[in-house]
C-alpha positions as a Markdown table, in Angstrom:
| # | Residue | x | y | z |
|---|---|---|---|---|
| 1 | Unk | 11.2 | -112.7 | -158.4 |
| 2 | Unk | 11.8 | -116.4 | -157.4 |
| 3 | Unk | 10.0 | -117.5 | -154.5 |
| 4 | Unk | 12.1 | -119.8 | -152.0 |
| 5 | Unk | 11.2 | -123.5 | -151.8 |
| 6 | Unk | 10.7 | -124.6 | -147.9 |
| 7 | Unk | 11.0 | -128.5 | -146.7 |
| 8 | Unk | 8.3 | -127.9 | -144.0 |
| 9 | Unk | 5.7 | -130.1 | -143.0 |
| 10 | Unk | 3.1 | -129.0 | -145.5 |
| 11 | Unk | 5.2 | -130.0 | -148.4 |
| 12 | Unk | 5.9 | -133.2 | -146.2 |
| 13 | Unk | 2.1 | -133.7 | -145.7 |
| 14 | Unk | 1.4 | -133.1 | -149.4 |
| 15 | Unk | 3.9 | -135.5 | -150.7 |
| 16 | Unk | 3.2 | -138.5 | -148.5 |
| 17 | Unk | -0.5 | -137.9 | -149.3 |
| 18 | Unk | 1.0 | -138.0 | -153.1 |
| 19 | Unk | 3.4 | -141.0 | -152.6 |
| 20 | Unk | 0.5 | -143.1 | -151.0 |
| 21 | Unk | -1.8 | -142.4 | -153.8 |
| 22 | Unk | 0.9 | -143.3 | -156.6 |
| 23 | Unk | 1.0 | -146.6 | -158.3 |
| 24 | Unk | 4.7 | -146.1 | -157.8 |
| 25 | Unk | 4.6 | -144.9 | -154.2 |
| 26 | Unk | 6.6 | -142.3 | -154.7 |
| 27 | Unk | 6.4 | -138.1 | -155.7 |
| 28 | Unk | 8.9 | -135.8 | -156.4 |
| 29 | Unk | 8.7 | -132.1 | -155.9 |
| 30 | Unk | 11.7 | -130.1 | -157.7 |
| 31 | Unk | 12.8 | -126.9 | -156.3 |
| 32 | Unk | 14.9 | -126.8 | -159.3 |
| 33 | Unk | 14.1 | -126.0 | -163.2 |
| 34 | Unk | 14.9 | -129.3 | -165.5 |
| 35 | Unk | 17.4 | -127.2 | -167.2 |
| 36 | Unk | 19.5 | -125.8 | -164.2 |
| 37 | Unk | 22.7 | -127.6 | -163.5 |
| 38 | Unk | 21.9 | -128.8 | -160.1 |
| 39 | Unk | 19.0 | -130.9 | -159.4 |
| 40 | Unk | 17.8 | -130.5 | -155.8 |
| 41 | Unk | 14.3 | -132.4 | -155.0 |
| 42 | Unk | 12.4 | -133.6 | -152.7 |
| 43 | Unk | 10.7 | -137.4 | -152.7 |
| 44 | Unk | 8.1 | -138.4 | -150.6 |
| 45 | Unk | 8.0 | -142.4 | -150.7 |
| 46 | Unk | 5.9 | -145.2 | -149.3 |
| 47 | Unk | 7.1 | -148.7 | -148.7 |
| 48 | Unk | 5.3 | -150.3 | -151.8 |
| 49 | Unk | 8.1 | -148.2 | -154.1 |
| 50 | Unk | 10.8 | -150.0 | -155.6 |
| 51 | Unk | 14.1 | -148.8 | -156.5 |
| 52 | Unk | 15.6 | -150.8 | -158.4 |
| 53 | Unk | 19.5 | -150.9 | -158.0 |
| 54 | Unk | 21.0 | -149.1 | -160.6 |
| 55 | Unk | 24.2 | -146.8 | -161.4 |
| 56 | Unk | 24.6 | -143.3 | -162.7 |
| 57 | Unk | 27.8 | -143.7 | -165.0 |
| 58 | Unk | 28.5 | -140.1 | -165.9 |
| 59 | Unk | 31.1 | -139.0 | -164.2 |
| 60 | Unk | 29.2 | -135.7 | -163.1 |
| 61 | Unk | 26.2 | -137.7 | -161.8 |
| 62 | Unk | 27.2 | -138.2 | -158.0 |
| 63 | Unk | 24.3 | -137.6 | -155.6 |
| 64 | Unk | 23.5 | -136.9 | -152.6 |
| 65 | Unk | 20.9 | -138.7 | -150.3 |
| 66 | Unk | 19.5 | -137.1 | -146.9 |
| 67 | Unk | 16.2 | -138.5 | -145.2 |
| 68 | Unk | 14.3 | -135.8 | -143.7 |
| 69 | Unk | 11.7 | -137.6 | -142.2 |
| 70 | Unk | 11.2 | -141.8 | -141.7 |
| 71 | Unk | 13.3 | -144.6 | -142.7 |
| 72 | Unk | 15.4 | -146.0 | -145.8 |
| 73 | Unk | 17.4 | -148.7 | -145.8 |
| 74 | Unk | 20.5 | -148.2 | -149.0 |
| 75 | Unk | 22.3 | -150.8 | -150.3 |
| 76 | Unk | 25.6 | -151.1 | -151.6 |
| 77 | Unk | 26.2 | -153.5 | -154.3 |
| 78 | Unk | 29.4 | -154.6 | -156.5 |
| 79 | Unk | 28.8 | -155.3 | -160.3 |
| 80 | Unk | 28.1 | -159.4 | -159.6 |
| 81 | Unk | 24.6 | -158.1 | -157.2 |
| 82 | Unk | 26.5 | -158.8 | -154.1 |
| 83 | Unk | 25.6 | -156.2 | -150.8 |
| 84 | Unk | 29.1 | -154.7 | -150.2 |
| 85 | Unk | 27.9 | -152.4 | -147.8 |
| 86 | Unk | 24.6 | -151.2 | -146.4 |
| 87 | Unk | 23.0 | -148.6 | -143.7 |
| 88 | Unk | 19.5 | -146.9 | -142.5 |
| 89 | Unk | 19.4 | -144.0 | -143.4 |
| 90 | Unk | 16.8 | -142.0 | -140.2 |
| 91 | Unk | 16.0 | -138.5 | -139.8 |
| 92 | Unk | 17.3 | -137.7 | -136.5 |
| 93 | Unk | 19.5 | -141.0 | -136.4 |
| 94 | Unk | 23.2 | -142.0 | -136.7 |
| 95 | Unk | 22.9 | -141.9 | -140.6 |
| 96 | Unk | 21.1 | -139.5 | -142.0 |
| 97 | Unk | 22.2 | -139.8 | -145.5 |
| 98 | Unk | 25.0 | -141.6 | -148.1 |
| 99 | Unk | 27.1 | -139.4 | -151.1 |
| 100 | Unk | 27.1 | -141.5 | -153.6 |
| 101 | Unk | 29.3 | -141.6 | -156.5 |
| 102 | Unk | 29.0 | -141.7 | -160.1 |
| 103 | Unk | 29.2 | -145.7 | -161.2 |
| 104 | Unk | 28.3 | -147.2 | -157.6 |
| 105 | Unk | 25.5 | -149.6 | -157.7 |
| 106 | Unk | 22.8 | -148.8 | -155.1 |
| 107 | Unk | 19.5 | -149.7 | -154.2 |
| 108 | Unk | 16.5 | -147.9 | -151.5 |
| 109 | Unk | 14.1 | -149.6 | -149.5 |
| 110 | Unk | 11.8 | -148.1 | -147.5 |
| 111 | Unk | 11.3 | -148.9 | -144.1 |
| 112 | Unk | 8.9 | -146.4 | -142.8 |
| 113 | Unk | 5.9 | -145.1 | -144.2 |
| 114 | Unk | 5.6 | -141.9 | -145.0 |
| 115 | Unk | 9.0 | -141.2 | -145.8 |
| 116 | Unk | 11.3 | -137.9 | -147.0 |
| 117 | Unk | 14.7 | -137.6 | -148.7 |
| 118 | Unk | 16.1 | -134.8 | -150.4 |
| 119 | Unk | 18.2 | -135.2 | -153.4 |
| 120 | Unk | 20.2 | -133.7 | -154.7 |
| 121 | Unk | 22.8 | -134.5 | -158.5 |
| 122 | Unk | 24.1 | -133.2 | -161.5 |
| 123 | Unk | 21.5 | -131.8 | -163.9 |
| 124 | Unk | 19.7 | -131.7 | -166.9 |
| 125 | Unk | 18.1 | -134.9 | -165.8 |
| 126 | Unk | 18.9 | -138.1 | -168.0 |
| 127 | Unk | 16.6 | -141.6 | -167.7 |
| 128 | Unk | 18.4 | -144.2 | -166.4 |
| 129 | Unk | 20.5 | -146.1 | -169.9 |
| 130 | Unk | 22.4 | -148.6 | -170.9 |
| 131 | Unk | 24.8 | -150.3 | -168.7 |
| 132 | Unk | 23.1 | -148.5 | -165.7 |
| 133 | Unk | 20.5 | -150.5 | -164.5 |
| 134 | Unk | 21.4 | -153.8 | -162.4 |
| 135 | Unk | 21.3 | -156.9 | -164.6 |
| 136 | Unk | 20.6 | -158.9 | -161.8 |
| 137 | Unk | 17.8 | -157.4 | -160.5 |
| 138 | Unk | 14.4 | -157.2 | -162.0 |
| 139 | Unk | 13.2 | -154.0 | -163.7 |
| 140 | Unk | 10.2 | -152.0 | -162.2 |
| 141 | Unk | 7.1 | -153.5 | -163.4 |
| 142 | Unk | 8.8 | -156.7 | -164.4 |
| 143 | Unk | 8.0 | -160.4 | -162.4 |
| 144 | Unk | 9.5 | -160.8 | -159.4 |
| 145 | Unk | 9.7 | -157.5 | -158.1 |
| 146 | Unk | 8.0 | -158.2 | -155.0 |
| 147 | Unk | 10.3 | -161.3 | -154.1 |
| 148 | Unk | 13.2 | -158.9 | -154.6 |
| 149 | Unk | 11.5 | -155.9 | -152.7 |
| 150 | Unk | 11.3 | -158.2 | -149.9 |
| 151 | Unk | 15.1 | -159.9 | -150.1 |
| 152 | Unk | 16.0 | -156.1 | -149.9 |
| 153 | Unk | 13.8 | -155.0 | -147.1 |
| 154 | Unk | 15.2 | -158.3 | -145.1 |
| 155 | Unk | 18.7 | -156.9 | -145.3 |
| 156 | Unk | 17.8 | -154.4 | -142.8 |
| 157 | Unk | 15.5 | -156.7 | -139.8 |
């Protein structure tokens, strides 16, 4: 028998404690199987992670953003790297969360540590390819990540 998957504060606990030992500063924790058609998840992030912006050009690859706990900030870019829209995203707050979809250049910052957001898109799960990832933004792992971690993060003081 499957067992149900609960977002309580153990698996809250567990994942920040996961996140903040992470060179990436982020874990995931699937309640799904990587072959299921729907991808539900939950992330635990720190503010050290960086997301870089990026798209999801399938057309069955919308997804769905709620923060359960903490703070992100999500940007909204157009294909030249300029903000066309942004929000926080708080547990408890005006925003909790964004839809986006499929082909929308986005980008997360987090602005609280400790964070929670459950996700939730189109499965089986496909790396980020061609075309998708921001040409005007650097790459995770590439130079001047931090500058542009930081020109993100000031969107939102």
């Amino acid at each position: 028998m499957t067992r149900p998957g609960f977002l309580d504060q153990v698996l809250f606990a567990e994942l920040a404690e996961k996140a903040a030992a992470s060179p990436r500063g982020r874990q995931h924790h699937n309640f799904h199987q990587m072959d299921e058609p729907c991808h539900r998840m939950a992330v635990g992030l720190q503010p050290s992670t960086y997301i870089a912006p990026h798209r999801h050009l399938s057309a069955d690859k919308a997804e769905t953003l709620l923060v359960l706990k903490g703070r992100l900030g999500v940007l909204i870019f157009d294909e030249a790297g300029t903000v066309v829209d942004k929000r926080i995203l708080q547990a408890g707050g005006d925003c909790l969360g964004v839809d986006l979809p499929a082909g929308v250049y986005h980008g997360l910052v987090v602005l609280e540590a400790d964070s929670m957001m459950f996700e939730c898109k189109a499965g089986p799960y496909r790396p980020v390819g061609d075309g998708e990832l921001a040409l005007w933004a650097p790459r995770e792992g590439e130079a001047g990540v931090a500058q542009y971690q930081a020109w993100m993060r000031a969107q939102f003081d």
